[in-house]
C-alpha positions as CSV (number, residue, x, y, z in Angstrom):
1,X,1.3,86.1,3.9
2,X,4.6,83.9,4.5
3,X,6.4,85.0,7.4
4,X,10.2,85.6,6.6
5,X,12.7,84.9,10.0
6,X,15.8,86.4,10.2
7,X,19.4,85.8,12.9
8,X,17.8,84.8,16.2
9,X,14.6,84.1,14.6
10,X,15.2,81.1,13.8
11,X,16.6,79.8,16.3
12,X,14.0,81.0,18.3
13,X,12.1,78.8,16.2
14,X,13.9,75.5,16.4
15,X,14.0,75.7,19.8
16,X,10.5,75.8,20.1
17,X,10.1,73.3,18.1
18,X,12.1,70.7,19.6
19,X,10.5,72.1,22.6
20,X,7.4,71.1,21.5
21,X,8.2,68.5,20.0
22,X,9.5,66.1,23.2
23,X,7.1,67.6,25.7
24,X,4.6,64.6,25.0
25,X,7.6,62.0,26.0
26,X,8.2,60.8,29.3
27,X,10.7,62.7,31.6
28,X,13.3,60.1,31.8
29,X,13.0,60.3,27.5
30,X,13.3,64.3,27.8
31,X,16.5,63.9,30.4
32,X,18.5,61.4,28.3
33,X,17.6,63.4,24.5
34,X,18.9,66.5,26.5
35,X,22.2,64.6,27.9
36,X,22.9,63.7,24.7
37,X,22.6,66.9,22.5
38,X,24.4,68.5,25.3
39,X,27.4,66.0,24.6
40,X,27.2,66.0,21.2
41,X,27.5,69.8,21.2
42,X,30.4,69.3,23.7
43,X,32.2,66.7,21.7
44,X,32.1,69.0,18.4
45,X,33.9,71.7,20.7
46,X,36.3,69.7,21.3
47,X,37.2,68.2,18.6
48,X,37.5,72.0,17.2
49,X,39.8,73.4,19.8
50,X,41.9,70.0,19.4
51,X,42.2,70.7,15.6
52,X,43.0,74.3,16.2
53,X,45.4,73.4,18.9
54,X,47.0,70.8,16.8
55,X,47.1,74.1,13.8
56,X,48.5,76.4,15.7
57,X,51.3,74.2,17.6
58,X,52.4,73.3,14.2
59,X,52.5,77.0,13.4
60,X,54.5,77.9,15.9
61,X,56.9,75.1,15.7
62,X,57.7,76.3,12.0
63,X,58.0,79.8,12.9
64,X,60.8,78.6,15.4
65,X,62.6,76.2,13.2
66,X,62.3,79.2,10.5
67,X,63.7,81.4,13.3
68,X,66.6,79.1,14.9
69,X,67.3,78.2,11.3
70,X,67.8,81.8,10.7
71,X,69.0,83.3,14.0
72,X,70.9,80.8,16.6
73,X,74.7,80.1,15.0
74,X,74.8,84.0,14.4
75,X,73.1,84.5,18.2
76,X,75.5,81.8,19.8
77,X,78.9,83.2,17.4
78,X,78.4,86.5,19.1
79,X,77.4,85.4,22.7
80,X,80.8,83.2,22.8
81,X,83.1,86.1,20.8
82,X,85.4,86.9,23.5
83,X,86.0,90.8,21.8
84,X,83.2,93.3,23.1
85,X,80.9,94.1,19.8
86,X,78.6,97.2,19.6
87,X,75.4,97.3,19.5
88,X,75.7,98.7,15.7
89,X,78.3,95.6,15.3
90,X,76.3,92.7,16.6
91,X,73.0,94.4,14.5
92,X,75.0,94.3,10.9
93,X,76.3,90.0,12.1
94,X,72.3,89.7,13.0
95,X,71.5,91.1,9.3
96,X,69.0,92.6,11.6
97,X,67.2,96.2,10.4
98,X,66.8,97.9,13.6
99,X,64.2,100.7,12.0
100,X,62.1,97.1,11.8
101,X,59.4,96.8,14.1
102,X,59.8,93.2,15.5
103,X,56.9,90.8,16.1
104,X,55.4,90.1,19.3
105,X,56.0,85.9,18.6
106,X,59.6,87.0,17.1
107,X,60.7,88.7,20.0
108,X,59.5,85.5,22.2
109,X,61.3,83.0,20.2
110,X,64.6,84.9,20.5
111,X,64.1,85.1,24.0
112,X,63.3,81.2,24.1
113,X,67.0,81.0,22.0
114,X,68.9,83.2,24.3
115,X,67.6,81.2,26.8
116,X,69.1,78.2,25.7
117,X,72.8,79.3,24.8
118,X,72.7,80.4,28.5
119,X,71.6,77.3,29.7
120,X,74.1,75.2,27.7
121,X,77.3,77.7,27.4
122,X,76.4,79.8,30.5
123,X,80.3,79.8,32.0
124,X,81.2,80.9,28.3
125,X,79.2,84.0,27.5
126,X,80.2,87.1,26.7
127,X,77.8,89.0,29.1
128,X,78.2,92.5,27.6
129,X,77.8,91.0,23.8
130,X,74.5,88.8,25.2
131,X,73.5,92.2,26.8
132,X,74.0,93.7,23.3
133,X,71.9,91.5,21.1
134,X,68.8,92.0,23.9
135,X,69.2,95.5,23.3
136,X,69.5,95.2,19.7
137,X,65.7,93.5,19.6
138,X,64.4,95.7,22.1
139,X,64.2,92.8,24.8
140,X,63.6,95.1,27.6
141,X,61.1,96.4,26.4
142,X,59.1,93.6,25.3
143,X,59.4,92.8,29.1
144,X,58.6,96.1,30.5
145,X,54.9,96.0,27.9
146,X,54.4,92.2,28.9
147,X,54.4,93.3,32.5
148,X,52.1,96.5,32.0
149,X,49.8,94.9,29.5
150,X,49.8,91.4,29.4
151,X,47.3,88.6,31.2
152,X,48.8,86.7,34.2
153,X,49.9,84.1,32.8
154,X,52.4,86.0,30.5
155,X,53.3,88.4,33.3
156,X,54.6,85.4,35.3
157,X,56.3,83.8,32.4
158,X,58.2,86.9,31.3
159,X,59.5,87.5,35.5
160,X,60.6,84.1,35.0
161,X,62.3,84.8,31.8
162,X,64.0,88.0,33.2
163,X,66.3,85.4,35.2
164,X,66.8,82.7,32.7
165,X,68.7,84.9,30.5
166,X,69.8,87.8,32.5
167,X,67.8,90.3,31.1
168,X,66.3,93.7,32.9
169,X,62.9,95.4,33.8
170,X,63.2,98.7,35.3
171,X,61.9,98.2,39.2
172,X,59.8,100.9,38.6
173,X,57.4,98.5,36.7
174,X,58.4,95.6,39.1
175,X,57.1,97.2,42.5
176,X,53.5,97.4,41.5
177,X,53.6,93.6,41.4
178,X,55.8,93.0,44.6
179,X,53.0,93.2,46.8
180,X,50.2,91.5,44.7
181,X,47.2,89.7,45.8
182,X,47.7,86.7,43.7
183,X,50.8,84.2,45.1
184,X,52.5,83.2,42.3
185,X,52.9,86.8,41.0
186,X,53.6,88.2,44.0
187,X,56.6,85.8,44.4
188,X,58.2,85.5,40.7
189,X,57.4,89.7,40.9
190,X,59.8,89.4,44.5
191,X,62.4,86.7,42.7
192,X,63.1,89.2,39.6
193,X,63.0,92.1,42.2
194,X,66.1,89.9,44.0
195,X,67.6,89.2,41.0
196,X,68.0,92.9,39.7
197,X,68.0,94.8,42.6
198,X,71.1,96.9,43.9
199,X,68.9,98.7,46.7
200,X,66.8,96.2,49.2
201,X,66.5,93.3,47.4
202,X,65.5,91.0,50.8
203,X,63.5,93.4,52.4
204,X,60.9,91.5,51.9
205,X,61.7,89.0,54.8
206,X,62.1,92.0,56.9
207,X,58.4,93.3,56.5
208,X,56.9,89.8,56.3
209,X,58.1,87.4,59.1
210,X,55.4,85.0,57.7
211,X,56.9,84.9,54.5
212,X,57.1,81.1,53.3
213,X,59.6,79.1,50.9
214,X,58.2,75.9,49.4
215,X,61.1,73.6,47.9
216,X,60.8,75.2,44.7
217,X,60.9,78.4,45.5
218,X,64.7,77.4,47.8
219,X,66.1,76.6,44.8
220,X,64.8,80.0,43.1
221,X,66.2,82.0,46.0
222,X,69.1,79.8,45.6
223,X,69.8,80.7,42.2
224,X,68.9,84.1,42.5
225,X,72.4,84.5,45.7
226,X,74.0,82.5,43.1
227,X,74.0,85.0,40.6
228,X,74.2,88.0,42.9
229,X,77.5,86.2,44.0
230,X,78.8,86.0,40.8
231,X,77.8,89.7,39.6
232,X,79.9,91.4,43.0
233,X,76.0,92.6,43.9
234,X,76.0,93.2,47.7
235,X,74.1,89.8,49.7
236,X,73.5,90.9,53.4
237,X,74.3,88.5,55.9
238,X,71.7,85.4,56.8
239,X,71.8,85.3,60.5
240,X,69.0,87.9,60.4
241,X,66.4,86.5,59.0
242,X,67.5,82.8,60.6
243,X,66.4,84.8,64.0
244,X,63.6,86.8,63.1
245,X,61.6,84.6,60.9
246,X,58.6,82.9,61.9
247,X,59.0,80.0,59.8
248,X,61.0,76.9,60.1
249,X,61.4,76.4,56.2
250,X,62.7,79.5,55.9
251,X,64.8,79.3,59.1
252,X,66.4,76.1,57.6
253,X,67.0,77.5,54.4
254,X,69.3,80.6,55.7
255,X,71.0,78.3,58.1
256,X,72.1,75.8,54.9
257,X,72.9,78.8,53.0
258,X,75.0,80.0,56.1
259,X,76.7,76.7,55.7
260,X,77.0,76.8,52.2
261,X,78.5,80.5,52.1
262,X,81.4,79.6,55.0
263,X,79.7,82.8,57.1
264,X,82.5,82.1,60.2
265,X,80.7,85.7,61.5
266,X,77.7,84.1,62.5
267,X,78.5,81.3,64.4
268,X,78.2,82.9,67.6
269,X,74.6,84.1,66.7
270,X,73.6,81.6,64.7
271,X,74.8,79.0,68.6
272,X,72.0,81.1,70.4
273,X,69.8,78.4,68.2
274,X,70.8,75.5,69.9
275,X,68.0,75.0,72.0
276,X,65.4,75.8,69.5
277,X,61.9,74.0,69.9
278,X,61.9,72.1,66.9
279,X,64.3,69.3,66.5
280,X,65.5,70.0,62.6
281,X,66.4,73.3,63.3
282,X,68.5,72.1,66.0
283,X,69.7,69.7,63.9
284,X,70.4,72.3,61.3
285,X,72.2,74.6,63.7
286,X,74.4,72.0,65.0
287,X,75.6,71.1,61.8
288,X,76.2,74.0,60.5
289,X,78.8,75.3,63.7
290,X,80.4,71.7,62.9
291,X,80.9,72.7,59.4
292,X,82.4,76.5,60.7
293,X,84.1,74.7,63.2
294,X,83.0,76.7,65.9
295,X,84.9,74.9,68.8
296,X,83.3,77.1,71.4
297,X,79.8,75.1,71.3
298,X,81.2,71.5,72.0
299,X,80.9,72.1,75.7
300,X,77.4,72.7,74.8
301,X,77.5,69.8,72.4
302,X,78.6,67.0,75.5
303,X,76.1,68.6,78.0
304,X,72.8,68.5,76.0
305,X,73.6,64.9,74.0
306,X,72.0,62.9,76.3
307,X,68.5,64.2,76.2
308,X,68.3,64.8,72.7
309,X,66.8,62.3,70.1
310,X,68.5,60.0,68.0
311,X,68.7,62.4,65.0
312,X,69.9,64.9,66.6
313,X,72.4,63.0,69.0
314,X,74.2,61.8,65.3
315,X,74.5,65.2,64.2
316,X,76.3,66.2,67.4
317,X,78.7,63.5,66.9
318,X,79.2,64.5,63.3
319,X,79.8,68.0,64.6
320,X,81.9,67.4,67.3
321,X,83.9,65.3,65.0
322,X,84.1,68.1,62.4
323,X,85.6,70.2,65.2
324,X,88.5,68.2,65.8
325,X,89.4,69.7,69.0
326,X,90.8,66.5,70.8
327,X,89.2,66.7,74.0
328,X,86.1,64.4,72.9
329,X,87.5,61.0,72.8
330,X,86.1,60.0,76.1
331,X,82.4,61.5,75.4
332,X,83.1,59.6,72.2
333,X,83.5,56.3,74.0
334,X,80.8,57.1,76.9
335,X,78.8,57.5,74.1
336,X,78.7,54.8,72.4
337,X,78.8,52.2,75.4
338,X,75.3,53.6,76.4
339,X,74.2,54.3,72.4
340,X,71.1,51.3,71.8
341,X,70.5,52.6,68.4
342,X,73.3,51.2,65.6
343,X,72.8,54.2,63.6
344,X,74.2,56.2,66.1
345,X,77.0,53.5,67.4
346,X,78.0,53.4,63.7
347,X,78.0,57.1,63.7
348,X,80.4,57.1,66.9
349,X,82.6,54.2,65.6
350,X,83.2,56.3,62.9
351,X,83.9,59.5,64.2
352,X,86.4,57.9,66.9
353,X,87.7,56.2,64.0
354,X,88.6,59.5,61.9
355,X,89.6,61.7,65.1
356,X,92.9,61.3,65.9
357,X,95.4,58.8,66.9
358,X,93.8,58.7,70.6
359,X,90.7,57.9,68.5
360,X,91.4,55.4,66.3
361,X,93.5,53.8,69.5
362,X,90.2,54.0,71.5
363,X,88.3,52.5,68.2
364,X,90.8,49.5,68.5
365,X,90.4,49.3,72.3
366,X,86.7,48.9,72.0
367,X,86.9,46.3,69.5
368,X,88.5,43.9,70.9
369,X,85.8,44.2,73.3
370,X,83.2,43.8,70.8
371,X,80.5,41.0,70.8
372,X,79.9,38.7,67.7
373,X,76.8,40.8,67.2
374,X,78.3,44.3,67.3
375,X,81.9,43.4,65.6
376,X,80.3,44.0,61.9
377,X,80.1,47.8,63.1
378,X,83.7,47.8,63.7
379,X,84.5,45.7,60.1
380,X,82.0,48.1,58.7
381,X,83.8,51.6,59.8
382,X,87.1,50.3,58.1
383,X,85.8,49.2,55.1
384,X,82.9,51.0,54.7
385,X,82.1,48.5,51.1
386,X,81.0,45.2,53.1
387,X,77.6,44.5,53.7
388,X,76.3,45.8,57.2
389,X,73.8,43.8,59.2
390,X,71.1,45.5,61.0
């Protein structure tokens, strides 16, 4: 009687068979035949996920040209109208039917169009139309289910999309992710929490003094006061965090942004930083009360130049020049005669030279006394286009 096989039957048999079949070759014979099958198996995987990949990129650029084609002069005609439209108003312009569920891949693509008309026409928009046409598709929710339901990957992407065009999530869904396990979650979850947030939206460098900012994530925070700025949301003042934090990148950060924002308020807290351990924060500090022109520090400033590096030593002068007080011309000159690094003579010589009158007399003065070797410093500080020497 013929035996009939059926689903794992046969290959239960093949195997077997090729089993059998090699087991009277050598080892070395056995090793390569498997190497090989294993890579020709490998190789046909491949080359199915490239075709499919190559398949469904072309999909999806179609459905966006069929989308943009359909949906981006009407999108960017209502996000640049200067009059307020209703929801109702901007739907009926869409020719969109609101009863009409909307596609997952839809919804993503007019996000990925929003996204650029803010990018190119940002200082332009209409915010309360733009608003209006993310309500009309139901944008906020799309987020709010991304963020319950979907993988990582998408969760990240859609906190990340929440800034790029200004959209919402209700903090209620964002705080279960403010605390996450995984990093980059945990931080985008913290960004979009910033972004939105009308309550505490820095706590988060209150509870963790540990808390770390890598370049990328400066400009994020960067953007994220940016836009707080510009929306009249409440931004608590930097000095804080510049003396509690445990870390010097995030030190640095709050000091440049204390800088950047003109905070005059802080510059008798933010002085107590002067003799911090590490060099660049020093640095940091001193620059920035020479940018708020705190003129109380430059006593300070002459007493601890001398034992400072050379780094540091140039910011002081930069400071001190920023200041403008008139009292440093003669720590200006003391300095330079004992300077041995030209970085830092060129950075006196210049300061001198843009001082004051008693400066640029004393910048004279000195010249004259100037060796052949040190005189291109001098050419170089009025016309700063020559070639300088080193």
């Amino acid at each position: 009687m013929t035996e009939v096989l059926y689903g794992i039957d046969y290959l239960e048999y093949y195997f077997y068979w090729l089993y059998y079949k090699f087991m009277g070759y050598p080892l070395i014979i056995r090793i390569c035949t498997t190497v090989v099958m294993l890579c020709i198996l490998a190789y046909f995987c491949l080359l199915l996920n490239i075709i499919y990949g190559i398949f469904k990129r072309k999909k999806e650029k179609r459905r966006y040209v069929r989308m943009h084609n359909r949906y981006y002069d009407k999108l960017k005609e209502i996000s640049l109208n200067t009059n307020h439209l209703t929801d109702e108003d901007i739907a009926n312009k869409l020719e969109y039917d609101e009863k009409k569920r909307v596609k997952t891949n839809e919804i993503r693509i007019i996000i990925q169009l929003l996204a650029e008309i803010k990018t190119e026409f940002e200082t332009q928009i209409n915010e309360l139309n733009f608003q209006g046409i993310q309500n009309v598709f139901q944008v906020t929710r799309f987020f709010e289910r991304e963020l319950q339901f979907g993988p990582k990957r998408s969760k990240i992407q859609t906190l990340k999309l929440i800034q790029s065009i200004n959209g919402y999530a209700s903090e209620a869904v964002l705080v279960r992710f403010l605390y996450h396990r995984e990093l980059e979650l945990r931080n985008s979850a913290r960004y979009a929490y910033m972004w939105l947030s009308q309550g505490n939206p820095f706590r988060f460098f209150d509870e963790d003094i540990g808390m770390k900012l890598r370049k990328w994530d400066m400009m994020e925070l960067h953007a994220i006061l940016e836009h707080r700025k510009r929306a009249g949301y409440a931004t608590p003042s930097f000095i804080k965090w510049v003396n509690t934090s445990a870390e010097e990148d995030v030190k640095r950060f709050f000091i440049n942004e204390i800088r950047l924002y003109n905070e005059t308020e802080s510059a008798p807290i933010l002085a107590k930083q002067i003799n911090a351990r590490s060099p660049e924060i020093r640095s940091e500090v001193i620059e920035t009360l020479g940018y708020l022109k705190y003129k109380e520090i430059e006593p300070k400033l002459f007493e601890m130049y001398h034992t400072q590096p050379e780094e540091v030593k140039q910011t002081i002068i930069t400071a001190i020049s920023e200041m403008k007080t008139g009292k440093a011309v003669d720590f200006f000159t003391s300095a330079y005669e004992e300077a041995d690094n030209w970085t830092t003579k060129r950075s006196i010589l210049k300061a001198l030279y843009e001082y004051s009158e008693a400066g640029r007399a004393m910048f004279d003065r000195l010249e004259t006394r100037a060796g052949p070797q040190t005189a291109i410093l001098f050419a170089h500080t009025r016309d700063p286009l020559i070639n300088q020497i080193s």
